[in-house]
C-alpha positions as CSV (number, residue, x, y, z in Angstrom):
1,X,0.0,0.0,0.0
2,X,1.5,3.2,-1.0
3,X,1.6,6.1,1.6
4,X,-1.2,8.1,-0.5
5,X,-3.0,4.7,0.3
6,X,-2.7,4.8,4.0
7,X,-3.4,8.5,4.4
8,X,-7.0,7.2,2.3
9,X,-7.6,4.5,4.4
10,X,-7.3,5.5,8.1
11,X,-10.7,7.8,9.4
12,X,-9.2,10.9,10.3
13,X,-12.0,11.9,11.7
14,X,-11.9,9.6,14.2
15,X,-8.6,10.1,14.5
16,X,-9.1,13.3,16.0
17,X,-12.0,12.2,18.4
18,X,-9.2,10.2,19.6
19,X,-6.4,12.4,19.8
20,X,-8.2,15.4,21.8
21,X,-9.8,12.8,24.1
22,X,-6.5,11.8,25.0
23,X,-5.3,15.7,26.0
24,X,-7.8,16.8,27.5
25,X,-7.6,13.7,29.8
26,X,-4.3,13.7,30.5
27,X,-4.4,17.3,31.2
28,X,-7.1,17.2,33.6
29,X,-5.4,14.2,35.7
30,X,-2.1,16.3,35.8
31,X,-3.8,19.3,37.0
32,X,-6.2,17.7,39.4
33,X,-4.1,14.5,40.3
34,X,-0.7,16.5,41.2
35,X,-1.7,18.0,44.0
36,X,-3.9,14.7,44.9
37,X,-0.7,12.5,44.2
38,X,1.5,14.7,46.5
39,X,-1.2,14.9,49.5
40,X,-1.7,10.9,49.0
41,X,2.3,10.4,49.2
42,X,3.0,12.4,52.0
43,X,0.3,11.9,54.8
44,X,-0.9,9.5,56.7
45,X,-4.8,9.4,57.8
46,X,-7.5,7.3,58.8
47,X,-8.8,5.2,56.1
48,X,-5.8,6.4,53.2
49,X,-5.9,1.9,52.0
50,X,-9.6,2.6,51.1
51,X,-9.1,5.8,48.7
52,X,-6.5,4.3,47.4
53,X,-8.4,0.8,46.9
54,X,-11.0,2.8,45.3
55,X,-8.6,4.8,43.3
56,X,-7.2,1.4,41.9
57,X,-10.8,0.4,41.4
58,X,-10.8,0.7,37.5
59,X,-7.2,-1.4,36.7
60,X,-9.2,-4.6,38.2
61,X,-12.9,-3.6,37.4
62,X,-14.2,-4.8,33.8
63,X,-14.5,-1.8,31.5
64,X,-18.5,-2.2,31.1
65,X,-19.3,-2.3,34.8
66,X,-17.4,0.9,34.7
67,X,-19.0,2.2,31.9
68,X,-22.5,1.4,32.9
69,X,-21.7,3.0,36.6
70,X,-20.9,6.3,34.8
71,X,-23.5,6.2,32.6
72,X,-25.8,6.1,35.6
73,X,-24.2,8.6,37.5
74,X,-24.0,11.1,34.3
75,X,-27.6,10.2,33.4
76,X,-30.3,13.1,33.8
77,X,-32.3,10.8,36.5
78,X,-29.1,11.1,38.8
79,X,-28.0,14.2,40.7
80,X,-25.2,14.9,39.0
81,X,-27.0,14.6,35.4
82,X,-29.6,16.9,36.5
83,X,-27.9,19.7,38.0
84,X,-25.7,19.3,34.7
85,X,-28.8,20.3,32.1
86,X,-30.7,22.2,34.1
87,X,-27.3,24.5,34.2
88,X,-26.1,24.1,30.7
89,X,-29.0,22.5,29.1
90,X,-28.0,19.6,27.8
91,X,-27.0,16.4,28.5
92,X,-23.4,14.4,29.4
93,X,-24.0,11.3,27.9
94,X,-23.5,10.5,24.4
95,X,-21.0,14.0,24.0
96,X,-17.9,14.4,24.6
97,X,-17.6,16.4,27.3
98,X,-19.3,13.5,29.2
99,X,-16.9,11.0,27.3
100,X,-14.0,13.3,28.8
101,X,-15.5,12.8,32.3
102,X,-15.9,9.1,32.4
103,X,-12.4,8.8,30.3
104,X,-11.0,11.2,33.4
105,X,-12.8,8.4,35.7
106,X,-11.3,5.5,34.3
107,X,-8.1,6.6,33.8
108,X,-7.2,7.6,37.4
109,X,-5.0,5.2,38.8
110,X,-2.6,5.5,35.5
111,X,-1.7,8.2,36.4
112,X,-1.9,8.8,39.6
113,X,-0.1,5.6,40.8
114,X,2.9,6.5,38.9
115,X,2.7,10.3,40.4
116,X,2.8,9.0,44.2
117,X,5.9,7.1,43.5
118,X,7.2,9.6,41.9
119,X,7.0,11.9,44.9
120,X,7.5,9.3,47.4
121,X,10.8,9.0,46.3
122,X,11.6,12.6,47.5
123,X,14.1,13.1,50.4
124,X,12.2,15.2,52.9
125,X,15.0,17.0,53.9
126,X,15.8,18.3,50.4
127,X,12.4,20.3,51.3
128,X,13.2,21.5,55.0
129,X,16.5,22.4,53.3
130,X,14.3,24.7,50.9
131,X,12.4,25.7,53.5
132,X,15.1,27.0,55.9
133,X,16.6,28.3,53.2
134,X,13.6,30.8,53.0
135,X,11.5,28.5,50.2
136,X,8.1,28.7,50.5
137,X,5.8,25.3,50.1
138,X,5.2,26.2,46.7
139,X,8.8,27.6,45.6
140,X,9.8,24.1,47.1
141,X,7.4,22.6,45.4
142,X,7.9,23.9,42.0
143,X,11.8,24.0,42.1
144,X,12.8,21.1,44.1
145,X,10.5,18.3,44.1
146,X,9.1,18.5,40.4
147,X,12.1,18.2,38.7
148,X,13.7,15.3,41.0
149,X,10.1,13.3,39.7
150,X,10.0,14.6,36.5
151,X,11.0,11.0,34.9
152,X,8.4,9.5,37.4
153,X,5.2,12.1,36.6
154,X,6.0,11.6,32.9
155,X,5.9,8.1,33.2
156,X,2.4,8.9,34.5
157,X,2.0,11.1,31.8
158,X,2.3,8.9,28.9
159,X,0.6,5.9,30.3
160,X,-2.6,7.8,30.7
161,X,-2.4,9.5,27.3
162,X,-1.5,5.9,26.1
163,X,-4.5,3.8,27.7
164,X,-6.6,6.6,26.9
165,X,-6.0,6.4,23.0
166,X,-7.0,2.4,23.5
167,X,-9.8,2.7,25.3
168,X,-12.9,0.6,24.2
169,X,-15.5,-0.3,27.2
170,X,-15.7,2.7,28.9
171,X,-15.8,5.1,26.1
172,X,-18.4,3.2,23.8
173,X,-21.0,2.9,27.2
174,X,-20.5,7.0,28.0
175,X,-20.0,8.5,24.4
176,X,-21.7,5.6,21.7
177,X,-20.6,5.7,18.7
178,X,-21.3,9.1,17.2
179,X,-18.7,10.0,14.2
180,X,-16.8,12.7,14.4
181,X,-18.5,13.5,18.1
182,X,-17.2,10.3,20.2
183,X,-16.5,7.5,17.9
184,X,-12.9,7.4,18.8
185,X,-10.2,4.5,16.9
186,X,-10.6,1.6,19.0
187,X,-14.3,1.7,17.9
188,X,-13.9,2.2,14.8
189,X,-11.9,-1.0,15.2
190,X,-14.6,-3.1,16.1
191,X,-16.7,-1.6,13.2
192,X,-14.9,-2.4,10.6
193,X,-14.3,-5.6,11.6
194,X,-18.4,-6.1,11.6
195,X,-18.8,-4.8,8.6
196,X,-15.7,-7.1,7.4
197,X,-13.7,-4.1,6.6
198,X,-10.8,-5.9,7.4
199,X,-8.1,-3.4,5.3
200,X,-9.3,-0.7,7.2
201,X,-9.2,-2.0,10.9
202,X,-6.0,-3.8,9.8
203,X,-4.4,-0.1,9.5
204,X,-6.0,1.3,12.5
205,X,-5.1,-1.8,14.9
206,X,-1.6,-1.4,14.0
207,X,-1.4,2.4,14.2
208,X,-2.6,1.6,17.9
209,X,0.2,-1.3,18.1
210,X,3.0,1.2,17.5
211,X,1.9,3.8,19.7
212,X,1.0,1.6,22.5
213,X,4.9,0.0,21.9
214,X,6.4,3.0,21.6
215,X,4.8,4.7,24.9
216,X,5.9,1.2,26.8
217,X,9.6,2.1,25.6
218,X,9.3,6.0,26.6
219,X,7.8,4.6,29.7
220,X,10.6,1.9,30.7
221,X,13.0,4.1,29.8
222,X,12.0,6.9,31.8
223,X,11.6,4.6,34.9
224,X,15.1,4.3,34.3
225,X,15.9,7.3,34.2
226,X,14.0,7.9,37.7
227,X,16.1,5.6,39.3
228,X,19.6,6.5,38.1
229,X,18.0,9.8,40.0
Protein backbone atom coordinates (compact mmCIF):
# COMPACT_ATOMS: atom_id res chain seq x y z
CA UNK A 1 0.00 0.00 0.00
CA UNK A 2 1.50 3.19 -0.96
CA UNK A 3 1.58 6.12 1.64
CA UNK A 4 -1.18 8.06 -0.51
CA UNK A 5 -2.97 4.67 0.27
CA UNK A 6 -2.74 4.80 3.96
CA UNK A 7 -3.43 8.54 4.37
CA UNK A 8 -7.04 7.25 2.26
CA UNK A 9 -7.62 4.52 4.38
CA UNK A 10 -7.31 5.52 8.07
CA UNK A 11 -10.73 7.82 9.43
CA UNK A 12 -9.23 10.88 10.31
CA UNK A 13 -11.95 11.94 11.72
CA UNK A 14 -11.94 9.56 14.22
CA UNK A 15 -8.59 10.10 14.50
CA UNK A 16 -9.06 13.29 16.05
CA UNK A 17 -12.02 12.20 18.45
CA UNK A 18 -9.20 10.23 19.64
CA UNK A 19 -6.38 12.44 19.80
CA UNK A 20 -8.25 15.39 21.77
CA UNK A 21 -9.79 12.76 24.06
CA UNK A 22 -6.52 11.78 25.02
CA UNK A 23 -5.34 15.69 25.96
CA UNK A 24 -7.80 16.78 27.47
CA UNK A 25 -7.62 13.71 29.79
CA UNK A 26 -4.31 13.70 30.46
CA UNK A 27 -4.44 17.34 31.25
CA UNK A 28 -7.05 17.22 33.58
CA UNK A 29 -5.40 14.19 35.69
CA UNK A 30 -2.12 16.30 35.81
CA UNK A 31 -3.75 19.32 36.96
CA UNK A 32 -6.15 17.70 39.38
CA UNK A 33 -4.10 14.45 40.34
CA UNK A 34 -0.65 16.45 41.17
CA UNK A 35 -1.70 17.98 43.99
CA UNK A 36 -3.93 14.73 44.95
CA UNK A 37 -0.67 12.54 44.22
CA UNK A 38 1.49 14.67 46.53
CA UNK A 39 -1.21 14.86 49.52
CA UNK A 40 -1.67 10.93 49.03
CA UNK A 41 2.31 10.42 49.17
CA UNK A 42 3.03 12.43 52.00
CA UNK A 43 0.27 11.94 54.80
CA UNK A 44 -0.92 9.50 56.69
CA UNK A 45 -4.81 9.35 57.81
CA UNK A 46 -7.53 7.34 58.79
CA UNK A 47 -8.79 5.18 56.11
CA UNK A 48 -5.84 6.38 53.16
CA UNK A 49 -5.90 1.95 52.01
CA UNK A 50 -9.64 2.61 51.06
CA UNK A 51 -9.13 5.82 48.73
CA UNK A 52 -6.53 4.26 47.43
CA UNK A 53 -8.38 0.79 46.89
CA UNK A 54 -10.99 2.82 45.33
CA UNK A 55 -8.61 4.83 43.25
CA UNK A 56 -7.23 1.44 41.88
CA UNK A 57 -10.83 0.44 41.40
CA UNK A 58 -10.76 0.65 37.53
CA UNK A 59 -7.22 -1.43 36.75
CA UNK A 60 -9.23 -4.64 38.24
CA UNK A 61 -12.93 -3.58 37.36
CA UNK A 62 -14.16 -4.77 33.85
CA UNK A 63 -14.51 -1.81 31.49
CA UNK A 64 -18.46 -2.17 31.11
CA UNK A 65 -19.29 -2.31 34.79
CA UNK A 66 -17.39 0.90 34.73
CA UNK A 67 -19.00 2.21 31.92
CA UNK A 68 -22.49 1.43 32.91
CA UNK A 69 -21.66 3.02 36.64
CA UNK A 70 -20.92 6.33 34.82
CA UNK A 71 -23.52 6.21 32.64
CA UNK A 72 -25.82 6.08 35.58
CA UNK A 73 -24.17 8.62 37.50
CA UNK A 74 -23.95 11.12 34.27
CA UNK A 75 -27.56 10.24 33.40
CA UNK A 76 -30.27 13.13 33.77
CA UNK A 77 -32.33 10.75 36.49
CA UNK A 78 -29.07 11.07 38.76
CA UNK A 79 -27.99 14.18 40.73
CA UNK A 80 -25.18 14.91 38.98
CA UNK A 81 -26.99 14.57 35.43
CA UNK A 82 -29.57 16.93 36.53
CA UNK A 83 -27.88 19.70 38.00
CA UNK A 84 -25.68 19.26 34.68
CA UNK A 85 -28.81 20.29 32.07
CA UNK A 86 -30.66 22.22 34.06
CA UNK A 87 -27.27 24.47 34.22
CA UNK A 88 -26.12 24.08 30.69
CA UNK A 89 -29.04 22.51 29.06
CA UNK A 90 -27.96 19.63 27.82
CA UNK A 91 -27.00 16.41 28.47
CA UNK A 92 -23.44 14.37 29.37
CA UNK A 93 -24.01 11.31 27.87
CA UNK A 94 -23.49 10.53 24.36
CA UNK A 95 -21.00 14.03 23.99
CA UNK A 96 -17.90 14.44 24.56
CA UNK A 97 -17.62 16.39 27.35
CA UNK A 98 -19.32 13.53 29.23
CA UNK A 99 -16.92 11.04 27.32
CA UNK A 100 -14.01 13.25 28.83
CA UNK A 101 -15.53 12.80 32.26
CA UNK A 102 -15.87 9.14 32.39
CA UNK A 103 -12.45 8.84 30.26
CA UNK A 104 -11.02 11.16 33.36
CA UNK A 105 -12.78 8.41 35.72
CA UNK A 106 -11.34 5.53 34.27
CA UNK A 107 -8.12 6.59 33.81
CA UNK A 108 -7.21 7.57 37.41
CA UNK A 109 -5.01 5.17 38.83
CA UNK A 110 -2.64 5.54 35.46
CA UNK A 111 -1.74 8.23 36.39
CA UNK A 112 -1.90 8.83 39.64
CA UNK A 113 -0.11 5.63 40.78
CA UNK A 114 2.93 6.51 38.89
CA UNK A 115 2.74 10.28 40.38
CA UNK A 116 2.76 9.00 44.23
CA UNK A 117 5.89 7.06 43.49
CA UNK A 118 7.21 9.63 41.94
CA UNK A 119 6.96 11.93 44.87
CA UNK A 120 7.53 9.35 47.40
CA UNK A 121 10.79 9.04 46.28
CA UNK A 122 11.59 12.59 47.54
CA UNK A 123 14.10 13.11 50.41
CA UNK A 124 12.22 15.18 52.91
CA UNK A 125 15.03 16.96 53.90
CA UNK A 126 15.79 18.30 50.37
CA UNK A 127 12.36 20.28 51.31
CA UNK A 128 13.17 21.51 54.97
CA UNK A 129 16.46 22.39 53.34
CA UNK A 130 14.32 24.69 50.88
CA UNK A 131 12.40 25.70 53.50
CA UNK A 132 15.12 27.00 55.88
CA UNK A 133 16.59 28.34 53.18
CA UNK A 134 13.62 30.81 53.05
CA UNK A 135 11.46 28.52 50.19
CA UNK A 136 8.09 28.66 50.46
CA UNK A 137 5.75 25.33 50.07
CA UNK A 138 5.19 26.22 46.65
CA UNK A 139 8.76 27.55 45.62
CA UNK A 140 9.78 24.10 47.11
CA UNK A 141 7.41 22.58 45.39
CA UNK A 142 7.95 23.88 42.04
CA UNK A 143 11.84 24.05 42.11
CA UNK A 144 12.78 21.08 44.15
CA UNK A 145 10.45 18.28 44.14
CA UNK A 146 9.08 18.53 40.37
CA UNK A 147 12.07 18.22 38.74
CA UNK A 148 13.72 15.32 41.02
CA UNK A 149 10.14 13.34 39.69
CA UNK A 150 10.04 14.57 36.46
CA UNK A 151 10.95 11.05 34.85
CA UNK A 152 8.37 9.50 37.36
CA UNK A 153 5.17 12.14 36.58
CA UNK A 154 6.04 11.55 32.90
CA UNK A 155 5.86 8.09 33.17
CA UNK A 156 2.43 8.86 34.47
CA UNK A 157 1.99 11.10 31.77
CA UNK A 158 2.33 8.90 28.87
CA UNK A 159 0.61 5.88 30.34
CA UNK A 160 -2.57 7.79 30.69
CA UNK A 161 -2.43 9.55 27.34
CA UNK A 162 -1.48 5.87 26.12
CA UNK A 163 -4.45 3.82 27.73
CA UNK A 164 -6.62 6.64 26.95
CA UNK A 165 -6.04 6.44 23.00
CA UNK A 166 -7.04 2.37 23.47
CA UNK A 167 -9.78 2.69 25.33
CA UNK A 168 -12.95 0.64 24.22
CA UNK A 169 -15.49 -0.33 27.19
CA UNK A 170 -15.65 2.69 28.93
CA UNK A 171 -15.77 5.10 26.13
CA UNK A 172 -18.40 3.22 23.83
CA UNK A 173 -21.01 2.94 27.16
CA UNK A 174 -20.46 7.02 27.96
CA UNK A 175 -19.95 8.47 24.43
CA UNK A 176 -21.73 5.58 21.69
CA UNK A 177 -20.63 5.71 18.71
CA UNK A 178 -21.34 9.14 17.19
CA UNK A 179 -18.67 9.98 14.17
CA UNK A 180 -16.78 12.69 14.39
CA UNK A 181 -18.46 13.46 18.08
CA UNK A 182 -17.20 10.28 20.18
CA UNK A 183 -16.45 7.45 17.88
CA UNK A 184 -12.91 7.43 18.83
CA UNK A 185 -10.24 4.49 16.94
CA UNK A 186 -10.61 1.57 19.01
CA UNK A 187 -14.31 1.66 17.95
CA UNK A 188 -13.94 2.24 14.79
CA UNK A 189 -11.93 -0.97 15.15
CA UNK A 190 -14.58 -3.12 16.12
CA UNK A 191 -16.74 -1.56 13.21
CA UNK A 192 -14.88 -2.36 10.57
CA UNK A 193 -14.29 -5.57 11.64
CA UNK A 194 -18.40 -6.13 11.59
CA UNK A 195 -18.82 -4.76 8.57
CA UNK A 196 -15.69 -7.14 7.36
CA UNK A 197 -13.66 -4.07 6.63
CA UNK A 198 -10.76 -5.92 7.42
CA UNK A 199 -8.07 -3.42 5.29
CA UNK A 200 -9.26 -0.74 7.20
CA UNK A 201 -9.19 -2.03 10.88
CA UNK A 202 -5.95 -3.80 9.81
CA UNK A 203 -4.39 -0.10 9.49
CA UNK A 204 -6.00 1.29 12.51
CA UNK A 205 -5.14 -1.81 14.86
CA UNK A 206 -1.55 -1.41 13.96
CA UNK A 207 -1.37 2.41 14.25
CA UNK A 208 -2.61 1.57 17.90
CA UNK A 209 0.19 -1.29 18.07
CA UNK A 210 2.96 1.24 17.48
CA UNK A 211 1.86 3.83 19.75
CA UNK A 212 0.99 1.58 22.45
CA UNK A 213 4.91 0.00 21.87
CA UNK A 214 6.37 3.04 21.61
CA UNK A 215 4.77 4.65 24.87
CA UNK A 216 5.86 1.19 26.77
CA UNK A 217 9.63 2.14 25.61
CA UNK A 218 9.30 6.00 26.65
CA UNK A 219 7.85 4.64 29.67
CA UNK A 220 10.61 1.88 30.67
CA UNK A 221 13.01 4.06 29.79
CA UNK A 222 11.96 6.94 31.76
CA UNK A 223 11.57 4.58 34.91
CA UNK A 224 15.11 4.25 34.29
CA UNK A 225 15.88 7.25 34.23
CA UNK A 226 14.04 7.87 37.71
CA UNK A 227 16.09 5.55 39.30
CA UNK A 228 19.62 6.54 38.08
CA UNK A 229 17.97 9.84 39.95
Amino acid sequence: MTPHQWWNVLDWPTVWVTAKLAFWTTGVLVLLGLPVAWFLATRRFPGKSLLEAGIALPLVLPPTVLGFYLLMALGPQSPLGRWWEESFGWRLPFTFAGLVVASVVANVPFALRPFMDAFATVDRRLLEAAQTLGASRWESFTRVVLPLCLPGLLSGVVLTFAHTVGEFGVVLMVGGNLPGVTRTMAIAIYDDVQVLNYTRASWTAGVLLGFAFLSLCLTYLLGKRAQVQ
